[in-house]
N, C-alpha and C positions, 0 to 999 in steps of 0.2 A: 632495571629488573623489576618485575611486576610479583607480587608476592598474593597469592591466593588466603582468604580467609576466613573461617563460616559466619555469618554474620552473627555477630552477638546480641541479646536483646538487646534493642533502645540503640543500638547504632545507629549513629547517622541522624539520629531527628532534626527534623527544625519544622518551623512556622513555615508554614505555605504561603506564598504573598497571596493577596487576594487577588483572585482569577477573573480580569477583565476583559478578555475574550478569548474565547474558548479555544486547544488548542498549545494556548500559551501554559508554559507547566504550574500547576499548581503547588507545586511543592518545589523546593530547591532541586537538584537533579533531573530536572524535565524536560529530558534531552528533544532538542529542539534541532528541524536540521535544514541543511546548510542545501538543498537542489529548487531548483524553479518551481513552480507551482506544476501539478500535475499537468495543467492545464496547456501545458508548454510541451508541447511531443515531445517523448522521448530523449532530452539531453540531459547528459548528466549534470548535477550541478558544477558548474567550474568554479572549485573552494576556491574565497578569498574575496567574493561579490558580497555586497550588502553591508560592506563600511568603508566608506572612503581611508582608504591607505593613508598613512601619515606621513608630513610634508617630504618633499623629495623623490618619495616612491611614487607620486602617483596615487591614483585609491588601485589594490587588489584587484584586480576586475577578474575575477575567474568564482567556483561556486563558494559559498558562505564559510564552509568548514575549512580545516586546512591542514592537518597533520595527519601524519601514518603512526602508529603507535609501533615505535624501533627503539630497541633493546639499547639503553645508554652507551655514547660514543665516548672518545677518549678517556682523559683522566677520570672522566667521571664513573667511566664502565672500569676502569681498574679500580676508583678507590672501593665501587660499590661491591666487586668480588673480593676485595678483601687483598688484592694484590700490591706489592708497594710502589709508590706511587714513582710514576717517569721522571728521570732527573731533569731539571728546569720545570718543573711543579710548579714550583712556589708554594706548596704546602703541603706539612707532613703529614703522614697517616694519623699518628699520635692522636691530635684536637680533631680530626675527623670523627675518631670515633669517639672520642667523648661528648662532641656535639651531638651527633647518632644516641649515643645514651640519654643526652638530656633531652632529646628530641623524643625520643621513645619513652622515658618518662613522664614527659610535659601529656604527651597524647595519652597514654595510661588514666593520668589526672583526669585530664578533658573529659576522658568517657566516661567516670566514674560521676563526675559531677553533670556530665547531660542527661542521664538517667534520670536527676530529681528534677532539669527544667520541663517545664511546658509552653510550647507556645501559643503564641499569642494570636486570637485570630482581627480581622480590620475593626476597627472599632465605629459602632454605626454611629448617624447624625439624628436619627428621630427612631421612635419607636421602644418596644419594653426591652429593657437590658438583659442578654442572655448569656449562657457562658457557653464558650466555644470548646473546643473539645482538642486536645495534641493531636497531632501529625506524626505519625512514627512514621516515614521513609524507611527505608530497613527493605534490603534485597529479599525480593522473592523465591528465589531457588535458594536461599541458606548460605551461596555462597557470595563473597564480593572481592572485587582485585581491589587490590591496595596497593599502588603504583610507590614510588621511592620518590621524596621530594628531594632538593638539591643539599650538598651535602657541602656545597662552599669550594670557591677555586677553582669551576670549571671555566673552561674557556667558553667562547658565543654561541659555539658549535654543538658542546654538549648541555648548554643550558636551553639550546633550541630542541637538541634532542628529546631532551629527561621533560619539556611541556608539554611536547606532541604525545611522549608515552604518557603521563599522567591523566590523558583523557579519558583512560580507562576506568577510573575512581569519581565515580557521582557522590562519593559521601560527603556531607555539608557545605552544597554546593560546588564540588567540585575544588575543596580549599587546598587539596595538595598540588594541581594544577596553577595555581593560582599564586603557592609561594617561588612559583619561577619567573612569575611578573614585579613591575617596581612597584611600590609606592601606590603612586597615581596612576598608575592603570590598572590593580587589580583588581576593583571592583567595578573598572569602566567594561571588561571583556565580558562578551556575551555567552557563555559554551551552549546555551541552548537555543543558540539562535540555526544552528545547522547541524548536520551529520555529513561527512564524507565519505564515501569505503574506497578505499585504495587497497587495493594490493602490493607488499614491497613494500619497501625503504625507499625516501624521496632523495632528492640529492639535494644540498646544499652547497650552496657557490657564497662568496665574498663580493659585494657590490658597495660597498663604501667602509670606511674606520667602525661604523656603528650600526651597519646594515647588511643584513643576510636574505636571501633567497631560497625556499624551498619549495621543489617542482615535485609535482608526484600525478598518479595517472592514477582518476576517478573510474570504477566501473559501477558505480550508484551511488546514489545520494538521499538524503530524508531532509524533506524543512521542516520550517519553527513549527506547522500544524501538523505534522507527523505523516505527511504524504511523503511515498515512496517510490523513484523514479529510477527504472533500470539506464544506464548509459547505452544507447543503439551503438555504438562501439565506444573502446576505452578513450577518454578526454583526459590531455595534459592542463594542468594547472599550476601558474608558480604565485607564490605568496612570497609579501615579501614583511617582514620581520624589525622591527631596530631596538635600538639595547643601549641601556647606560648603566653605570657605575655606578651603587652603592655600599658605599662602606669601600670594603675589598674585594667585593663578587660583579660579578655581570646578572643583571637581571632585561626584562624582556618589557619596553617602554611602549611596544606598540607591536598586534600580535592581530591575524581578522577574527572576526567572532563564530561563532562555531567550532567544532573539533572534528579529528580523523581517528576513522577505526578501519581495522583490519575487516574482512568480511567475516573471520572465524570470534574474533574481540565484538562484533557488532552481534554477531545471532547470541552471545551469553549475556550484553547486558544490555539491548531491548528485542521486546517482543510485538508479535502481531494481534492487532484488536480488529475487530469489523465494527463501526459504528451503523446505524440499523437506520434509514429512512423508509418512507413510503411512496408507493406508488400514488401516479393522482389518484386512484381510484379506492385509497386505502385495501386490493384486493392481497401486495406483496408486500414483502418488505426485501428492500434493496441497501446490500454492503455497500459499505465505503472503509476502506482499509486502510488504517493508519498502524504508527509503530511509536511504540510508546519506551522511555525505560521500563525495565524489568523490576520497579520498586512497588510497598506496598499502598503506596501513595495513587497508583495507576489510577482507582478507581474514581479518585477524584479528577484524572487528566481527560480520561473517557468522557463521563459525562458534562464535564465542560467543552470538551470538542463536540459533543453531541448537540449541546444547547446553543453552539456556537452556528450548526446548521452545515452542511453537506460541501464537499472542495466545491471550486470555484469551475471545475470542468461537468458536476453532476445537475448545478444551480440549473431552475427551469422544468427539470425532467422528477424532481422525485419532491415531496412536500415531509414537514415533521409537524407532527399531532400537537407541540411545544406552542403555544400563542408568541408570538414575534416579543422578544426582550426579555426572555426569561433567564435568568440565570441563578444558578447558585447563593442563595443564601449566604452563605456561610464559605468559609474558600474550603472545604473538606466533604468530601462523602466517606462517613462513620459506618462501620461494619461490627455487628455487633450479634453472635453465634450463626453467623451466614447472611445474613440480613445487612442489606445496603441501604442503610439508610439517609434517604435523597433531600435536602433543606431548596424548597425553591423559593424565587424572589414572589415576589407580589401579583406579578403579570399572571401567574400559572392560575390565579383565580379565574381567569377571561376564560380559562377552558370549559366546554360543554364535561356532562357526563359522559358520552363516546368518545371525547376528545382525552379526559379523564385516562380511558381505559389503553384506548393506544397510547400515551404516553409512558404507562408503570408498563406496556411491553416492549415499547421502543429501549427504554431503561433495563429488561430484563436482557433484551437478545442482544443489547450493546455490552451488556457486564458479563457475560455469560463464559467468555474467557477469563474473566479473574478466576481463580481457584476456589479462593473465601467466600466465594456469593453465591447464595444458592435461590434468594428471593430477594424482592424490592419494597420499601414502602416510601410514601412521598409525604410532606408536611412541606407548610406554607410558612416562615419566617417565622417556625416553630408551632405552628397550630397544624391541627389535621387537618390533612385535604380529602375529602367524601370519594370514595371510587367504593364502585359495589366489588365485593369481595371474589365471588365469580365471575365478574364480566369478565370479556375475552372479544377481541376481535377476530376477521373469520380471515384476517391474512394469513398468507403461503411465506413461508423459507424454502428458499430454495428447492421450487418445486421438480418431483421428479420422472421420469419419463416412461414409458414399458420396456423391462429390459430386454425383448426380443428384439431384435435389428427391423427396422422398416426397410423394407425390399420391393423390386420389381424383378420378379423372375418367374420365368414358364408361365410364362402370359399371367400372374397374378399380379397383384398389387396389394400387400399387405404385410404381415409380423412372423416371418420366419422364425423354423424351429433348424436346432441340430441337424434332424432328420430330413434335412432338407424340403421338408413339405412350408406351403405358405396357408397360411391364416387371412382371406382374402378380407379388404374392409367392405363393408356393407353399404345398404343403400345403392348397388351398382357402380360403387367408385371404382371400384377394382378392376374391373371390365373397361371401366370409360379410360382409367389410367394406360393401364395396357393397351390399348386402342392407339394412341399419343404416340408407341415406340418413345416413351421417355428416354432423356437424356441426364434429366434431372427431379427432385420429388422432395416436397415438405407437405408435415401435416399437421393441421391446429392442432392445440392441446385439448378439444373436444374429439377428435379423431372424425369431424362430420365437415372439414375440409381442409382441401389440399391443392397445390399450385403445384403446377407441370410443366418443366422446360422440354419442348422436343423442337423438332427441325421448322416447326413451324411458329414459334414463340413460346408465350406463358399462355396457363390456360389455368382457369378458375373450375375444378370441379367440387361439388358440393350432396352429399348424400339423399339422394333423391330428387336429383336437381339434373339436367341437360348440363354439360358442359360451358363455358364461356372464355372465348380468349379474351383476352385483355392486351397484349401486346403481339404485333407480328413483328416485332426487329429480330434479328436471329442471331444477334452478336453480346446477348443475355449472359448476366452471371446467372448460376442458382435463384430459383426464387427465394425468400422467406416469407412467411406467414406470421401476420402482426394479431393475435387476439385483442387486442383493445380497442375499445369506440366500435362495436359493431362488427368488426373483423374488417380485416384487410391483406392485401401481397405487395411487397417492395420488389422491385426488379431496379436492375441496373446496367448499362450500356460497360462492356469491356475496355470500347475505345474513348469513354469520356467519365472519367472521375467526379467531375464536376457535379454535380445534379445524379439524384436517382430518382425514382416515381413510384408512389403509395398508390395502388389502385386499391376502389373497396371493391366490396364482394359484388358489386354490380357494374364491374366499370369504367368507374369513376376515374378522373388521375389525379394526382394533386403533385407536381414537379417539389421535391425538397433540396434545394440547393447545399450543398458540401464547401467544405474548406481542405477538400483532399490535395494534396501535391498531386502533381504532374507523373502518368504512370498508366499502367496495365491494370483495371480491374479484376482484381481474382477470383474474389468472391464478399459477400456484402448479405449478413446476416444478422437478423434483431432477436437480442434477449426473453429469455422466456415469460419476463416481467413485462417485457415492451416497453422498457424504459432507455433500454441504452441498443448501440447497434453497431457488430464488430465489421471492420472492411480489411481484406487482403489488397494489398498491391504488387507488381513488380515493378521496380522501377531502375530509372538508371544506376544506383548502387545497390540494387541488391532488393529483397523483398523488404514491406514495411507494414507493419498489422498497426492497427489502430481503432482505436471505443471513441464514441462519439454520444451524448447524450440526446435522446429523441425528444425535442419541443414540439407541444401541439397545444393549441387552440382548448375552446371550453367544451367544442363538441368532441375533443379525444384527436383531430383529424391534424396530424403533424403538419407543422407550418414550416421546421429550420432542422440543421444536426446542431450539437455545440462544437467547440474545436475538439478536433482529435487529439489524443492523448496516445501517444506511442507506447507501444509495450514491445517486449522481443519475441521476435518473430522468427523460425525456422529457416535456415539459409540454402544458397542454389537457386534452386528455379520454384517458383512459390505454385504449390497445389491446390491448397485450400484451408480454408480458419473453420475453426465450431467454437460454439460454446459450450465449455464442459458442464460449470456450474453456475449460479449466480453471480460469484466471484471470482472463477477460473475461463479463462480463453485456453484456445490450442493452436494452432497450425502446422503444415505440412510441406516440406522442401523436398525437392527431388535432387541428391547428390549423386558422383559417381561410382559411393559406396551403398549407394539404396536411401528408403525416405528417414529423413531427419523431422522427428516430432518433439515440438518444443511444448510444454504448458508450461504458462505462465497467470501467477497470480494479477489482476488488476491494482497495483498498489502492492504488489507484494516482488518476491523472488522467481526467478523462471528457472525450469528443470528439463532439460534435456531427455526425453527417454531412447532405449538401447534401439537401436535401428533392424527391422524386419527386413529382409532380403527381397527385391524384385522392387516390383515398382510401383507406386501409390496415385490411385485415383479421387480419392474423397475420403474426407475423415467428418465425424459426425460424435455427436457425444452422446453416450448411452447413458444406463441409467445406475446412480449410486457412482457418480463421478467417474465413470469409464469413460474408454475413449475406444472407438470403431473406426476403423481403416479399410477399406475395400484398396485390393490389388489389382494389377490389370491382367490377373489369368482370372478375376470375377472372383477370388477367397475373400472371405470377409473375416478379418484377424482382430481380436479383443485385448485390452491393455487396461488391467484395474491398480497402474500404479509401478509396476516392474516390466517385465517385457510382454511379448508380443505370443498369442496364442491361437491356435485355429478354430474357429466358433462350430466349422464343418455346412457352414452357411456357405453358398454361390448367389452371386445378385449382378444383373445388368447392370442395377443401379441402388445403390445405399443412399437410402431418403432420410431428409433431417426431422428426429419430433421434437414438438414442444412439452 
């Protein structure tokens, strides 16, 4: 039984260990989780990987984490309702519950007397002596679960049980979890070394005198750096367990590190942050989405995952204003009436004055989900660090698009009204579009060019400019339109995944080789940042979406993708992917009840939206995180988050902007 609590002041403190790379929790509770690196498509993590199993078992080999968080089994779920206990117990209610009392009193104690400690922050080897400042860890929402630690007598079963539930309590490091291990293993067990989410209750089997199995079915995972991996379908994983005797209890000798949560136990106690990089061009600034516990300690997990530098799938494509080794001062970021205030190591001297200024905003748009932070300031191993009080850099979040639909219809080419009239674009593109009988249509975020799929390839039109094809293959996905380094159009062959080709505006080709599976290209489009670039596939199981980071060269001119990173993708017969936002993807399934639109966050959760009737040709993202659906009687239907609406737009064709 899990018992809810509002968190009290000064619950839960402790010392932070000092934060050696970033990522890792700074503070006790820094739920750490248990899935492969994002970098690793789409699998869930299979709890139970990343500690060699103890002898007999094997190592675990499945993801990091490994419990469901299930309501105590046997005797232990009748002593803990208060029911009398099964005959052949072996122990009676009676000392249960007076154990229960002096356990409830001991903890009573405990909080009274953490209140007056402080902790201790690492103590340095050189330099002037400072004093560090407490760590109150203390739940964010007010409230915190306060799991039931073992109450003595249970049998293997329910002491495996009452550890998996106790996941749910990050207070002082996770100590109520903790008294259901022996001795010598309790402080060997890592709980933040993963996250699991299961759905259900796992099962448990008997596979030796002192050894247990628990199987349970992953549908995501989080690791140690807070990256969040949807499972492309549900993954079984068994872990396995052993136990010895202390005293007259069974306690839990060898357990894998990491924990399980429920999906509804996982969204109350952690939460989603976007860590904030840059483009090379310092023109955006590009998410990276991790998920942190929900304590008040976060802001120091944040910006040490920040200083630690961007997952392992983004490295290459996005840069931090941070001079390489900087870290945290001090293991804590201090908040003091809104103000975050930032202790860097030594390195953060090497920064310029520009370098200065995007770092205190990388710092601001990375904290900007804590609740408590309203502004940033930065100091160097306790001395001020100089940044002009106004600067600002001229980067974009998440830039946004015209929220009229981009169309080709009645021979125009341009921004659609209700009223069905078009808004043609200028400079004679509109005419030259039209001309094409498009099939397909994107247009820079300058609106002065745009790539044209019709029966005769891609084609380069540019505002005041003659036309220019660029490719004649005619088995083309969509084009997309790349503004970085001069502008550019990616096209891509339907029958070969392998390689797509960057042409510039003159051109040009440059072949970028892929690491795509084997499969039907759907569609194959790059971020508005020009950093990252989504591809649809079908393949022999099924449709499969996937982000790739874009590598290029010093003249902007892409040389590689990175590995794909699976996200969930809309099932059936795959139609088409957009990017909704910075940090949001979509795509499009065609089923036998009509199209299935999935968004999904990059690093985050996917959401289903209610399905529009008839059938779907193209989906595209509009502006202020909408999503645009063209049908195939040519309706063009809007979705800002709930269902599906008639814009009262008709279009041959719904073109993508940036």
């Amino acid at each position: 039984m899990t018992r809810q609590h509002a968190a009290a002041p000064g619950a839960g403190r402790a010392a932070a260990p000092r934060a050696g790379r970033a990522g890792h929790a700074a503070a006790p509770g820094a739920g750490r989780a248990a899935a492969p690196r994002a970098g690793r498509a789409g699998h869930a993590a299979a709890p139970g990987a990343g500690r060699a199993a103890a002898p007999r078992a094997g190592r675990a080999a499945a993801a990091r984490a490994g419990r469901a968080p299930v309501p105590g089994a046997g005797r232990a779920a009748a002593a803990r309702a208060g029911r009398a206990p099964v005959p052949g117990a072996g122990r009676a209610a009676a000392p249960r519950v007076a154990r229960r009392l002096r356990r409830t009193l001991a903890v009573a104690l405990a909080a009274l007397t953490l209140v007056a400690v402080s902790a201790c922050a690492a103590i340095p080897v050189s330099g002037d002596v400072r004093s560090g400042q407490s760590i109150k860890d203390e739940s964010v929402s007010g409230v915190e679960l306060r799991p039931d630690g073992p109450s003595g007598g249970e049998d293997q079963t329910a002491v495996l049980r009452g550890f998996i539930a106790a996941a749910t309590g990050a207070q002082n490091n996770y100590a109520t979890a903790r008294e259901f291990l022996s001795s010598s293993f309790a402080q060997k067990w890592n709980p933040r070394q993963g996250v699991t989410i299961s759905d259900g209750s796992g099962q448990v089997e008997r596979v030796g005198a002192d050894e247990l199995t628990y199987t349970l079915t992953a549908s995501a995972s989080v690791d140690a750096d807070g990256e969040y991996t949807q499972a492309v379908r549900p993954t079984t994983s068994t872990l396995t367990f052993q136990f010895v005797h202390e005293g007259d209890d069974w306690r839990i000798a060898y357990a894998p590190d990491g924990i399980i949560l429920s999906p509804v136990r996982f969204q109350s106690v952690f939460q989603q942050h976007a860590l904030y990089f840059y483009d090379p061009t310092y023109d955006f600034f590009v998410p990276d989405v991790r998920w942190f516990l929900a304590r008040s300690s976060v802001s120091t997990r944040i910006v040490s995952a920040l200083l630690a530098g961007p997952s392992d799938w983004l490295k290459g494509a996005v840069v931090s204003a941070f001079p390489e080794g900087t870290q945290l001062s001090l293991n804590a970021v201090t908040i003091e009436s809104g103000t975050a205030q930032v202790d860097l190591s030594s390195d953060a001297l090497r920064s310029s004055t520009a370098d200065r200024v995007r770092m205190r905003e990388q710092l601001a748009k990375s904290l900007a989900t804590v609740a408590s932070v309203s502004s940033v300031t930065m100091t160097v191993e306790g001395a001020t660090l100089t940044v002009p009080e106004n600067g600002s850099s001229d980067a974009q979040q998440n830039p946004d698009v015209d929220p009229r639909p981009l169309v080709e219809a009645g021979g125009k080419a341009g921004y659609a009204t209700g009223t069905g009239s078009v808004a043609g674009l200028g400079g004679g593109m509109s005419q030259q579009i039209s001309a094409l009988d498009p099939t397909a249509l994107a247009l820079s975020g300058s609106g002065t060019v745009a790539a044209v799929r019709s029966d005769e390839g891609v084609f380069v039109v540019r505002s005041g400019q003659q036309r220019l094809r660029i490719d004649t293959r005619t088995d083309l996905v969509p084009p997309s339109v790349d503004d970085l380094g001069g502008g550019s159009v990616w096209v891509g062959s339907e029958d070969d995944p392998s390689e797509v080709t960057s042409y510039s505006l003159k051109g040009e080709p440059h072949v970028v080789p892929t690491t795509l599976p084997k499969g039907r290209l759907v569609s194959f489009q790059v971020s508005r940042d020009s950093t990252r670039a989504l591809a649809l596939l079908q393949t022999a199981d099924g449709p499969a979406l996937y982000v790739m980071a874009i590598i290029r060269d010093r003249d902007r001119v892409p040389t590689s993708l990175g590995s794909p990173v699976r996200v969930q993708a809309a099932s059936e017969d795959a139609v088409g992917a957009t990017w909704v936002s910075d940090a949001d993807v979509a795509s499009v399934g065609q089923t036998d009840t009509g199209p299935e639109v999935v968004r999904t966050t990059i690093g985050g959760r996917p959401t289903t939206l209610p399905k529009p009737e008839g059938r779907a040709t193209t989906i595209v993202g509009g502006s202020g995180g909408s999503l645009l659906l063209r049908m195939s009687d040519a309706q063009v239907l809007q979705s800002t988050g709930g269902g599906w609406e008639k814009t009262g737009v008709r279009a041959g064709v719904l073109g993508t902007q940036r």
